[in-house]
N, C-alpha and C positions, 0 to 999 in steps of 0.2 A: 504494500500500500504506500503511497506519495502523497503526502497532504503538503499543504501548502500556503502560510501566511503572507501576504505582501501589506507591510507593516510601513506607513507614512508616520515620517517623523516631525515633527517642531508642528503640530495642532494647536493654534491659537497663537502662532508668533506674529503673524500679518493675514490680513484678509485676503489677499489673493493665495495665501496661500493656501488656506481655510478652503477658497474655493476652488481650489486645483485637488487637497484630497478630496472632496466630496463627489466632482463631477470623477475621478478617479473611481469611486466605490458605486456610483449611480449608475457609470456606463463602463467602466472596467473590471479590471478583478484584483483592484485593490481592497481589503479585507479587514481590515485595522489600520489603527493611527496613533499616537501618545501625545496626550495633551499638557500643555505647561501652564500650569498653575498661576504663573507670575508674570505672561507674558502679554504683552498690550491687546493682544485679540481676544481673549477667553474667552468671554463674554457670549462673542458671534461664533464662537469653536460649539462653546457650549450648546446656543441656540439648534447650529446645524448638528449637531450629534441629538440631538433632541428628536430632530425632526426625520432622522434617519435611524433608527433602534437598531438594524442590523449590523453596521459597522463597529465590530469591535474597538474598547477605548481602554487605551491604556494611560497608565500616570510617566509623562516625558520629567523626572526629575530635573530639576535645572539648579548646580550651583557656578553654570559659566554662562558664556553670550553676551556678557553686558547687559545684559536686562534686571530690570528690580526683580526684590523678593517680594515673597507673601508678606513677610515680618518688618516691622518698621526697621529701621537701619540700627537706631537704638541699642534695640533688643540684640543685632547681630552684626555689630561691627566687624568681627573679624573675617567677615568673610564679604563684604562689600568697599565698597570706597565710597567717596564723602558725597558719592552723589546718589548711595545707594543702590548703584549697579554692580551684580556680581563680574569676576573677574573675565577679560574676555575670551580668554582660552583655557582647557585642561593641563597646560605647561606650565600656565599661571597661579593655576588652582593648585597643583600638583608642588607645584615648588614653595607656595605658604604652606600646604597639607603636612610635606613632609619635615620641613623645618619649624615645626610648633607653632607657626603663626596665626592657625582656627582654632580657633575653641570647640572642643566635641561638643559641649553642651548647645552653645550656637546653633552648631551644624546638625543636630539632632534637634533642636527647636523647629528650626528652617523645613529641615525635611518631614517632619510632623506635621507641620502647616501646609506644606503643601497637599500630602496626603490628604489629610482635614476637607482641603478645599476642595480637590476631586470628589471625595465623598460625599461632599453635602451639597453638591451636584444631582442627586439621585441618580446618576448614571452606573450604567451596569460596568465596572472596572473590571476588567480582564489581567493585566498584568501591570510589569513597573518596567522599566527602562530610565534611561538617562539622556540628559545633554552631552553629545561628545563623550557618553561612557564613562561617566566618573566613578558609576555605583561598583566597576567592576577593578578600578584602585585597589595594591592589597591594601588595608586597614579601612576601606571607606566600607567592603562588602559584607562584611559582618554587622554593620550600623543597621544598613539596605533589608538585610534576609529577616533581622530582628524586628525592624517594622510591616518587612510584608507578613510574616506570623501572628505578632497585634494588633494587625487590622483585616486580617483575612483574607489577604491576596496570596493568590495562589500559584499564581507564574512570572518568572521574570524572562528577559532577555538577557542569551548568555551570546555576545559578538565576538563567535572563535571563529574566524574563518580560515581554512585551510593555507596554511603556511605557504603553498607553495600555487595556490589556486589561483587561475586571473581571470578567466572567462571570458577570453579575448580581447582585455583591456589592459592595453602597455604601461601598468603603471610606469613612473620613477622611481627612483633607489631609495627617495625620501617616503614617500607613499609606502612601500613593502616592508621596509623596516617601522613605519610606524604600526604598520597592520600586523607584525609578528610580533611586537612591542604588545599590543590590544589582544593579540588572540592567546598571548600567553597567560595574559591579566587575566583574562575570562576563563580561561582553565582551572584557572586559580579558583576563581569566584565559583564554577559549575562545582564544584567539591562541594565549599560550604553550605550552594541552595539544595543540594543534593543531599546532604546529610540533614537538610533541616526541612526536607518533605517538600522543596518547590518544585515546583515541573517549570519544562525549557524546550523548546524544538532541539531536536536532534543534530540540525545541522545551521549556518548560518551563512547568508553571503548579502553582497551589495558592501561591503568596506572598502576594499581596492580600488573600485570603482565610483566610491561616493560621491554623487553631486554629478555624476557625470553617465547614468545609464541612460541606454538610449532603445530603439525597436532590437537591435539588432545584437547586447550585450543580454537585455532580458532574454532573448530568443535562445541565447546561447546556454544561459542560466537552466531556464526550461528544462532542454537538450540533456543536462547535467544534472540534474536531481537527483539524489538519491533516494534508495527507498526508507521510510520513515517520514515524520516532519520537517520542512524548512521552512525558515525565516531569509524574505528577502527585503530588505531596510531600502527603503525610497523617500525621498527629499521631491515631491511634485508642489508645481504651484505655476499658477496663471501668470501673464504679466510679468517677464523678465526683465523687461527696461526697469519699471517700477522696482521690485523687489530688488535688482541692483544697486536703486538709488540707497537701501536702507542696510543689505549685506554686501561685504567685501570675496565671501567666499568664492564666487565664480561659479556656480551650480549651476546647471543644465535644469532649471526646474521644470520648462514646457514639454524638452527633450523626455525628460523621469516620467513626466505626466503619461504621453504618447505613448511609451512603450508597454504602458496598462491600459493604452483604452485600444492597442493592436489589434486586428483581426485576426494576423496571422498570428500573433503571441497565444490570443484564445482560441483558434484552432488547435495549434499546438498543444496547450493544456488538454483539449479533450480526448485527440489521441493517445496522448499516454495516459488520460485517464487519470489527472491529477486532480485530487477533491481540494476543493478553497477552503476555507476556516481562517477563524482568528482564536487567540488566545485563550478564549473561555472553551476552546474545544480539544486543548490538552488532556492530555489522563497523566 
């Protein structure tokens, strides 16, 4: 059996993006999404997951991106700057993390609240993930597994992807070594949700290629499945001029969109026969 999640990430960072997953899940075979708590769209994420029940929803943990928290600054100084904004990358966060410059307490506050905020949502949470994968840090994944146990989430996102996998996309030398940097982390972390009764697809891809799949790299993914569950991470959204104006990242977001609302992508699914789900459909 081949099951298969195609899991949109950053729900509620910007409205086009909001509506690049949506028409993704409405007329593709995108399947879930992670929503972020503290990010300027909530709001419109929330309305449109409202309005769509099927689309799996998971909790996008955010302590990078520049973006505000849930918790006034206050409350968590060590882990924002004086405007409030958490730091804007995982090398940022990573390097106050590991030189004692957060406060656990803080950063257990932080990630509380956000949780909090998803939940009193009424929406039906499937799983946890992160921004930029921080939950799978060693020292941050044991905080992550101990909240999803206290609040009754059941599944996380474990981003191991094959060391040596590319799927027809050439990374750079900078890109591979971050991605075997990330899938070591998560092997890490898969132990600890492992011993602590969480469930995780089996397999995971879309790293290497982040920000940048397209008809013909998902086609290829497809092609490559193994059997069990996978997790395939996409970054879609409407409107790249605009969404430029506001990220630096360079994402293919129309591109990511496109290659879930393919014909020939969802032909291909049927032939092999690969059943869709999202995270509430783990055992």
């Amino acid at each position: 059996m081949k099951g298969l999640i195609v899991n949109a990430d950053d729900f509620g960072l910007h409205r086009e993006i909001n509506k690049g997953i949506i028409k993704g899940y409405q007329e593709g075979f995108i399947t879930s999404t992670s929503l972020m708590c503290s990010a300027p769209a909530f709001e419109d994420a929330v309305a449109l997951a409202r309005q769509n029940p099927g689309l799996g929803i998971g909790i996008h943990l955010t302590l990078v991106g520049s973006v505000p928290s849930v918790l006034p600054k206050e409350k968590i100084s060590s882990l924002v700057d004086e405007a409030g904004l958490f730091p804007e990358n995982y090398v940022v966060f990573a390097k106050k993390f590991y030189t004692g410059q957060i406060k656990m307490v803080q950063l257990e506050l932080e990630l509380r609240a956000q949780i909090e905020k998803a939940l009193a949502t009424g929406l039906n949470i499937t799983h946890v993930d992160s921004h930029q994968h921080t939950h799978v840090l060693p020292g941050m994944t044991g905080l992550v597994v101990k909240l999803c146990r206290e609040y009754k989430i059941k599944n996380i996102r474990i981003p191991q992807e094959g060391y040596f996998f590319s799927g027809g996309f050439a990374g750079g030398l900078g890109r591979k070594i971050g991605r075997a940097g990330l899938s070591f982390c998560a092997c890490l972390a898969s132990m600890q949700a492992k011993s602590a009764g969480l469930s995780y697809p089996d397999h995971f891809f879309g790293m290497l290629a982040g920000g940048n799949l397209n008809e013909t790299l998902v086609g290829n993914l497809i092609s490559a499945l193994p059997e069990g569950v996978s997790e395939i991470m996409t970054h879609p959204g409407l409107n790249k001029q605009e969404l430029d104006k506001h990220f630096t990242w360079n994402y293919h977001w129309e591109d990511e969109l496109n290659a879930f609302l393919s014909a020939k992508n969802k032909t291909s699914l049927e032939q092999r026969k690969v059943a869709l789900m999202n995270f509430g459909g783990l055992k």
